[in-house]
Biopython code that builds the backbone (N, CA, C, O; Angstrom):
import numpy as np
from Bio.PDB.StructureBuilder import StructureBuilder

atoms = [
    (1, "UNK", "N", (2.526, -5.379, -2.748)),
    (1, "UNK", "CA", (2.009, -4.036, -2.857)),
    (1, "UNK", "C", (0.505, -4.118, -3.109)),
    (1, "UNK", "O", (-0.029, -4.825, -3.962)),
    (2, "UNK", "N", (0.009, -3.449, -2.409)),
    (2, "UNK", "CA", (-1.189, -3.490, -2.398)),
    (2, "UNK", "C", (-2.122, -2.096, -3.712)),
    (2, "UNK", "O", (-1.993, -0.879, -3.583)),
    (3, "UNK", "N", (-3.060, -2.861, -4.952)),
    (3, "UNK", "CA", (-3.370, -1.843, -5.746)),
    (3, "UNK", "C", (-4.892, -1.484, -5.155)),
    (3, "UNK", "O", (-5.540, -2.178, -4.372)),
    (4, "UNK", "N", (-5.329, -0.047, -5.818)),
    (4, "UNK", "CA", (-6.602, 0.398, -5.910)),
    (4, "UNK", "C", (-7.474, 0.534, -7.285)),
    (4, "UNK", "O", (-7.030, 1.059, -8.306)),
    (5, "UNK", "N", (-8.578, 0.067, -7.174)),
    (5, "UNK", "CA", (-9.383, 0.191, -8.481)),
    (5, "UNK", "C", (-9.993, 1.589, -8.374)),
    (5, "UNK", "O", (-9.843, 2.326, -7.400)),
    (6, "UNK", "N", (-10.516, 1.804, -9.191)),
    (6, "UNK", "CA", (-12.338, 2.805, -9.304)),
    (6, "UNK", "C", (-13.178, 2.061, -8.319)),
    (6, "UNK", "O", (-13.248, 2.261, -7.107)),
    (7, "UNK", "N", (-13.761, 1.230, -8.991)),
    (7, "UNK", "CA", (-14.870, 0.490, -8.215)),
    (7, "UNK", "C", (-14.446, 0.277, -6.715)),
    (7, "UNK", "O", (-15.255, 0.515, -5.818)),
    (8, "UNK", "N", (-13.524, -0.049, -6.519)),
    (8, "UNK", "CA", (-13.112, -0.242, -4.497)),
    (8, "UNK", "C", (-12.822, 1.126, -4.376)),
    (8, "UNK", "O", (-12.801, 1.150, -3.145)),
    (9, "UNK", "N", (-12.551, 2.433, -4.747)),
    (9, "UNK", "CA", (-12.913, 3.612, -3.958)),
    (9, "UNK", "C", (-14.481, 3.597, -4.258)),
    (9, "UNK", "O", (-15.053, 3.271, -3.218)),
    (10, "UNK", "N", (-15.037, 3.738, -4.892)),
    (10, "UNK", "CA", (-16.580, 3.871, -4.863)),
    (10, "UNK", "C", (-16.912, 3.055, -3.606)),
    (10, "UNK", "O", (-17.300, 3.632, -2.591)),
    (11, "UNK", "N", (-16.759, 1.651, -3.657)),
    (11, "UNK", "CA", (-16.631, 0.500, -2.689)),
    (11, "UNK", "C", (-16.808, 1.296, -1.205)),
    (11, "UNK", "O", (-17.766, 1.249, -0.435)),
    (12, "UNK", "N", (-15.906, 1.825, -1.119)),
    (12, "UNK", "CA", (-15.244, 2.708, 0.146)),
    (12, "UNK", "C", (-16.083, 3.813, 0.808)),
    (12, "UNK", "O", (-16.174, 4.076, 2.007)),
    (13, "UNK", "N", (-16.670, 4.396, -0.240)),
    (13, "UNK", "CA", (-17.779, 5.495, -0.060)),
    (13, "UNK", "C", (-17.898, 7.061, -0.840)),
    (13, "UNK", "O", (-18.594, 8.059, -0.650)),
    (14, "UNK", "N", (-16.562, 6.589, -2.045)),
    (14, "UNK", "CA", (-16.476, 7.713, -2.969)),
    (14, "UNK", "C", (-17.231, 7.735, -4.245)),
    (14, "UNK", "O", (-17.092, 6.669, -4.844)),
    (15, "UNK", "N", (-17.849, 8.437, -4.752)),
    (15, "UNK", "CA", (-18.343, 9.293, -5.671)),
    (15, "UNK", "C", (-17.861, 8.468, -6.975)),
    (15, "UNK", "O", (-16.877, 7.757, -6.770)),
    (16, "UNK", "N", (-18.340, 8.449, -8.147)),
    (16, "UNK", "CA", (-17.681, 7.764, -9.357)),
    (16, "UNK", "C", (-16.780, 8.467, -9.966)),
    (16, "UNK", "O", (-15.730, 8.014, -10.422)),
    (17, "UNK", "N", (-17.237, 9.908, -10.013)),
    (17, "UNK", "CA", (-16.811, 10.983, -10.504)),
    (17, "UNK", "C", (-15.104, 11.257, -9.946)),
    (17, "UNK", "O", (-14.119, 11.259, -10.686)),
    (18, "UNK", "N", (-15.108, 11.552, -7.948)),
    (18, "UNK", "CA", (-14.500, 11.424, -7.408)),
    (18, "UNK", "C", (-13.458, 10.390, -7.544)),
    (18, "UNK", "O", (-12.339, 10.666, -7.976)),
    (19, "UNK", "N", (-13.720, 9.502, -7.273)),
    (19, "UNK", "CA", (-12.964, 8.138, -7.726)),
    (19, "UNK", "C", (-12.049, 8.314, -8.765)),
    (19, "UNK", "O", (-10.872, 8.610, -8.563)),
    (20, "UNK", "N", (-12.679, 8.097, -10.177)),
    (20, "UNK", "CA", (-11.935, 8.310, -11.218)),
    (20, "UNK", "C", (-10.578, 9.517, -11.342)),
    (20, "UNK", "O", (-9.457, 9.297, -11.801)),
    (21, "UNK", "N", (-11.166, 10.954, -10.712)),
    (21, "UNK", "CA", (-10.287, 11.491, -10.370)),
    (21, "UNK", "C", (-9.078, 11.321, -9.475)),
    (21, "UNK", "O", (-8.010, 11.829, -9.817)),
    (22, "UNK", "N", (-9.216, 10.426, -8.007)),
    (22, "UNK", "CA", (-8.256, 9.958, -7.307)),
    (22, "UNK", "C", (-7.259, 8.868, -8.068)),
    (22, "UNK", "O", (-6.036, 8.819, -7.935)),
    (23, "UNK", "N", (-7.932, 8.165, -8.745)),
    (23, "UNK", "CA", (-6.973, 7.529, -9.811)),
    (23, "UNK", "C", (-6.572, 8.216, -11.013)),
    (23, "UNK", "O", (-5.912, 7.622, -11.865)),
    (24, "UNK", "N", (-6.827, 9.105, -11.114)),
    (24, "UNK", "CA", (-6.086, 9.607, -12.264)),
    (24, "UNK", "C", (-4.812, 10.323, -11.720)),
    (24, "UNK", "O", (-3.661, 10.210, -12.141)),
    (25, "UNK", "N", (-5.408, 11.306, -10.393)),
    (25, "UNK", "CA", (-4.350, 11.866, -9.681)),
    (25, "UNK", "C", (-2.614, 10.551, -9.551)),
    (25, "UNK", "O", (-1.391, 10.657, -9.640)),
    (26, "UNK", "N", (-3.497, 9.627, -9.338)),
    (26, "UNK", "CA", (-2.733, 8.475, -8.237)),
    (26, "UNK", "C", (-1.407, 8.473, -9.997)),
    (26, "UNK", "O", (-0.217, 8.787, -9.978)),
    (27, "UNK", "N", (-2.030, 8.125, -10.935)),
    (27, "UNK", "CA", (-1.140, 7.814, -12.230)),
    (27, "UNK", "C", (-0.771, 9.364, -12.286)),
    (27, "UNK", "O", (-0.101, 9.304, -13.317)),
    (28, "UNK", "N", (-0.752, 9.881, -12.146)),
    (28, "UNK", "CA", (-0.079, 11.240, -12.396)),
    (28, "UNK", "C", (1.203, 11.013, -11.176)),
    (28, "UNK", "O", (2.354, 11.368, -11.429)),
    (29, "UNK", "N", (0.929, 10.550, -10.205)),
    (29, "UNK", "CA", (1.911, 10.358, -9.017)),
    (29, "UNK", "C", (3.137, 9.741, -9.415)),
    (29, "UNK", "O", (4.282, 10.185, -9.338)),
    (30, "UNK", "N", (2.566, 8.253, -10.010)),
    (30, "UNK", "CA", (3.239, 7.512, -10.277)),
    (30, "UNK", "C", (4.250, 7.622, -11.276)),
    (30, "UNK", "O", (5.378, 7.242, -10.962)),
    (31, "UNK", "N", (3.981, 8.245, -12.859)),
    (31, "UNK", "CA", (4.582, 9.122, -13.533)),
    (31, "UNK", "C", (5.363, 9.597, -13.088)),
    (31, "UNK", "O", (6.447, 9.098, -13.391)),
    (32, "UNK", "N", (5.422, 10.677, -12.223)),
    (32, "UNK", "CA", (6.290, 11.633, -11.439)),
    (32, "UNK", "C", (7.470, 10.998, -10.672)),
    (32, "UNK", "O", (8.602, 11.468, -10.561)),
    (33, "UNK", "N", (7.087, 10.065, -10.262)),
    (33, "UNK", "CA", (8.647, 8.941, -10.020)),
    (33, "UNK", "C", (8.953, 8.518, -10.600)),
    (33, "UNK", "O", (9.831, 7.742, -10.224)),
    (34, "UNK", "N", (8.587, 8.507, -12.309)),
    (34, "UNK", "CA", (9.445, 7.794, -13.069)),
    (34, "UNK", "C", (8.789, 6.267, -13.493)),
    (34, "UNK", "O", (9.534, 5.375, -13.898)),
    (35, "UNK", "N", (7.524, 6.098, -13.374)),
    (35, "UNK", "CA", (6.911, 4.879, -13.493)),
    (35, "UNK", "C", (6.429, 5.399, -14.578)),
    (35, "UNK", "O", (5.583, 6.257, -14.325)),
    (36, "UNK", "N", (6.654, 5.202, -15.878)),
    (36, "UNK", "CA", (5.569, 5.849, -17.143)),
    (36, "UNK", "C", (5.106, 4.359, -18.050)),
    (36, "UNK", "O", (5.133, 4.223, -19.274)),
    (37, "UNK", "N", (4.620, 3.174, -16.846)),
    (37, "UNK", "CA", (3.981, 2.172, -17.242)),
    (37, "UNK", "C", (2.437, 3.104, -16.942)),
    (37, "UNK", "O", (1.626, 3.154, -17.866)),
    (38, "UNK", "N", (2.212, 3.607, -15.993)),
    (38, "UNK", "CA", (1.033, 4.298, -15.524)),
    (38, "UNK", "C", (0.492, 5.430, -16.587)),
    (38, "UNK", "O", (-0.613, 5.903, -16.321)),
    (39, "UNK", "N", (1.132, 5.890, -17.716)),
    (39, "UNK", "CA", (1.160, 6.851, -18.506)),
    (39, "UNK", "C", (-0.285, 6.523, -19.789)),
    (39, "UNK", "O", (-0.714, 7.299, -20.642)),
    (40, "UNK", "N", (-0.803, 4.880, -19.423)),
    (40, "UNK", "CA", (-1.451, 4.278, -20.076)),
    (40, "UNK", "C", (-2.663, 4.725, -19.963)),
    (40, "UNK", "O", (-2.812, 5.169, -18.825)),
    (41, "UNK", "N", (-3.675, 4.830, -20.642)),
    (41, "UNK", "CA", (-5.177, 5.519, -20.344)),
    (41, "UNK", "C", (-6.302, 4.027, -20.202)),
    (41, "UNK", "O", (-7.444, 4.148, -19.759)),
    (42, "UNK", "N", (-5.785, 2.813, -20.616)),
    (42, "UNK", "CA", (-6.570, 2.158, -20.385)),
    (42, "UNK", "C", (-6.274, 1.274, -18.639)),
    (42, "UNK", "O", (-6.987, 0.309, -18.366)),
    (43, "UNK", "N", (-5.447, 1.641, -17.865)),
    (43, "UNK", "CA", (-4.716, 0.868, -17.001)),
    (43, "UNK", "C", (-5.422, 1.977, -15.813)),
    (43, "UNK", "O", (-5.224, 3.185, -15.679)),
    (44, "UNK", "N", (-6.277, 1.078, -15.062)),
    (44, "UNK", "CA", (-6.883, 1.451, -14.102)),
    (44, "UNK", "C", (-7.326, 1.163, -12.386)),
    (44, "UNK", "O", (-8.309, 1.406, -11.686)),
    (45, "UNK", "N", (-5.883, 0.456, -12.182)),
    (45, "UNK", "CA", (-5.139, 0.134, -10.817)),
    (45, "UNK", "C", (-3.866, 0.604, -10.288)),
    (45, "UNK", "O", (-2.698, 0.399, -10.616)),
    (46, "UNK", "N", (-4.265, 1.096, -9.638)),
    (46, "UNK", "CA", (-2.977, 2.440, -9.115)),
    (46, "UNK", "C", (-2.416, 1.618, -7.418)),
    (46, "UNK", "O", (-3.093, 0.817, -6.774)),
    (47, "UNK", "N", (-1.015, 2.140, -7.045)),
    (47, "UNK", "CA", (-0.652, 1.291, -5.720)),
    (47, "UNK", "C", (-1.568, 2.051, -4.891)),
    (47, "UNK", "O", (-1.959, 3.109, -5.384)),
    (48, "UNK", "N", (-2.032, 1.714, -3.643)),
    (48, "UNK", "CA", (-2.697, 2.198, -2.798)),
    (48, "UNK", "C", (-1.761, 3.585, -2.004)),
    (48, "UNK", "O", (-2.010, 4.755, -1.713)),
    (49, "UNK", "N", (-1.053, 3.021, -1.929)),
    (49, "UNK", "CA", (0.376, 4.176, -1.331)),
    (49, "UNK", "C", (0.096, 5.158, -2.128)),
    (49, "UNK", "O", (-0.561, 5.991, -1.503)),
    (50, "UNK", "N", (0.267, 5.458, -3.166)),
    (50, "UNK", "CA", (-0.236, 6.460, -4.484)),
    (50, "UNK", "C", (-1.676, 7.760, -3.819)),
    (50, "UNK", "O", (-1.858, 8.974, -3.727)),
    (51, "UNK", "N", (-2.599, 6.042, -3.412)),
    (51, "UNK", "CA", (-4.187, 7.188, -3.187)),
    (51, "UNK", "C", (-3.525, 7.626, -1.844)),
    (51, "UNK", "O", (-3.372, 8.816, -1.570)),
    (52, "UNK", "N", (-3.237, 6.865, -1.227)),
    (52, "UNK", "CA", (-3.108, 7.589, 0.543)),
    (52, "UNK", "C", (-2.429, 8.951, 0.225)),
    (52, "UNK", "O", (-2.782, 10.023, 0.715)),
    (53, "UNK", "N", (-1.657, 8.819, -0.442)),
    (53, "UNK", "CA", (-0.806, 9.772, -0.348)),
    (53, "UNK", "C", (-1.894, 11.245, -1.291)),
    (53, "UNK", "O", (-2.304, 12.105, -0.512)),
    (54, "UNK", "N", (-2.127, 11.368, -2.215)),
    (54, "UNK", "CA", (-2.862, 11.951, -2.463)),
    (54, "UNK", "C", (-4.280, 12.343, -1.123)),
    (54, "UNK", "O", (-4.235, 13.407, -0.507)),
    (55, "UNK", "N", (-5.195, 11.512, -0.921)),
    (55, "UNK", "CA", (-6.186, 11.360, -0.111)),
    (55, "UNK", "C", (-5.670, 12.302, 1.761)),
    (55, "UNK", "O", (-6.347, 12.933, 2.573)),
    (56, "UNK", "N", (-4.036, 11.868, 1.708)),
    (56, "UNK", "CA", (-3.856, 12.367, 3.333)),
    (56, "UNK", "C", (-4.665, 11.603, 4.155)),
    (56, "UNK", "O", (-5.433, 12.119, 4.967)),
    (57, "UNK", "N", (-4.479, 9.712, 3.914)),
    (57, "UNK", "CA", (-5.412, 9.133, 5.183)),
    (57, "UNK", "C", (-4.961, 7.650, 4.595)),
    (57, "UNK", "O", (-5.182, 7.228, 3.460)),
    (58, "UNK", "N", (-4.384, 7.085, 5.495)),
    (58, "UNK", "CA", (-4.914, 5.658, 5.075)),
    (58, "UNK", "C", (-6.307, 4.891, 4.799)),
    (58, "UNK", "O", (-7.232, 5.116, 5.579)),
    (59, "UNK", "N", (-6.475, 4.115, 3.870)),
    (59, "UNK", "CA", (-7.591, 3.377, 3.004)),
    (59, "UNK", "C", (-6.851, 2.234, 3.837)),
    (59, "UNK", "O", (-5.694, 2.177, 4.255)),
    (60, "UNK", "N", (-8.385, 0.955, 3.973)),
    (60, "UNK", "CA", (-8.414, 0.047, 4.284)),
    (60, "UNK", "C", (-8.742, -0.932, 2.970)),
    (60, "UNK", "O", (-9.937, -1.180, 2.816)),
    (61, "UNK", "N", (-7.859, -1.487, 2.052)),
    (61, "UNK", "CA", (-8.947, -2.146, 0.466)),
    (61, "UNK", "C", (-9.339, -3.381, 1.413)),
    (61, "UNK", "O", (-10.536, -3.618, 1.250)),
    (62, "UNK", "N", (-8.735, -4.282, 2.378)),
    (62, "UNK", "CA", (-8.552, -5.633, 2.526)),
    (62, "UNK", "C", (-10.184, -5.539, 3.196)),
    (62, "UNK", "O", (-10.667, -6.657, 3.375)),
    (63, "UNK", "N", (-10.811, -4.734, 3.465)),
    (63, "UNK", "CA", (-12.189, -4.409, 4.002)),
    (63, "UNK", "C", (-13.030, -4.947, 2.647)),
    (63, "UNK", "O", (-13.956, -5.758, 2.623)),
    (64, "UNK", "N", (-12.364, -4.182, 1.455)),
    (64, "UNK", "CA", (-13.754, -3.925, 0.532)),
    (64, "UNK", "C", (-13.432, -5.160, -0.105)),
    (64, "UNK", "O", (-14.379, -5.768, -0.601)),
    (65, "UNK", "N", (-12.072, -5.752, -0.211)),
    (65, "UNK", "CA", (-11.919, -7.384, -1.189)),
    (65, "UNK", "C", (-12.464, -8.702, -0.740)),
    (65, "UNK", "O", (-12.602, -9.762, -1.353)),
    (66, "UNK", "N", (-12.823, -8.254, 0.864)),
    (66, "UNK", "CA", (-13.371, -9.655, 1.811)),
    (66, "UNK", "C", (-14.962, -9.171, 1.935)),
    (66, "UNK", "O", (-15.664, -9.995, 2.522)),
    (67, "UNK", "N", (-15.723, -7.822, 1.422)),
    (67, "UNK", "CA", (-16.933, -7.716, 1.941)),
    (67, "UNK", "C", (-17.895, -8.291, 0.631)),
    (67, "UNK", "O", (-19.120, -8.343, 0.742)),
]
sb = StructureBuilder()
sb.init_structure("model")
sb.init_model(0)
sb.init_chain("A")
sb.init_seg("    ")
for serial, (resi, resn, name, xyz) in enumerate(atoms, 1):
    if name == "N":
        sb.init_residue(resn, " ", resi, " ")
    sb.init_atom(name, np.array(xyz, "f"), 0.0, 1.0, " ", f" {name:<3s}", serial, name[0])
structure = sb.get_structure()
């Protein structure tokens, strides 16, 4: 499974501000199925499936981990 940070959406071309919010969304997701490891405030790698799904687009990370 592939995760997402903050810094690799920034990476990507998002906003810090932005960012932080897509991961917060993403742990709110995750929660919602029943994952309440994500419920943590210091835990700040979310599955990528999580942002797409929020975002409505596939993300490429394997771009931003090799650049």
């Amino acid at each position: 499974m592939q995760t997402v940070t903050k810094q690799e959406l920034i990476d990507l071309g998002f906003g810090p501000s932005q960012s932080a919010d897509i991961i917060r969304k993403a742990k709110a997701v995750m929660v919602n199925r029943g994952f309440t490891y994500y419920t943590s405030r210091r835990l700040g790698r979310v599955p990528a499936e999580a942002v797409e799904e929020i975002l409505g687009f596939p993300i490429n990370t394997q771009e931003v981990r090799h650049a």
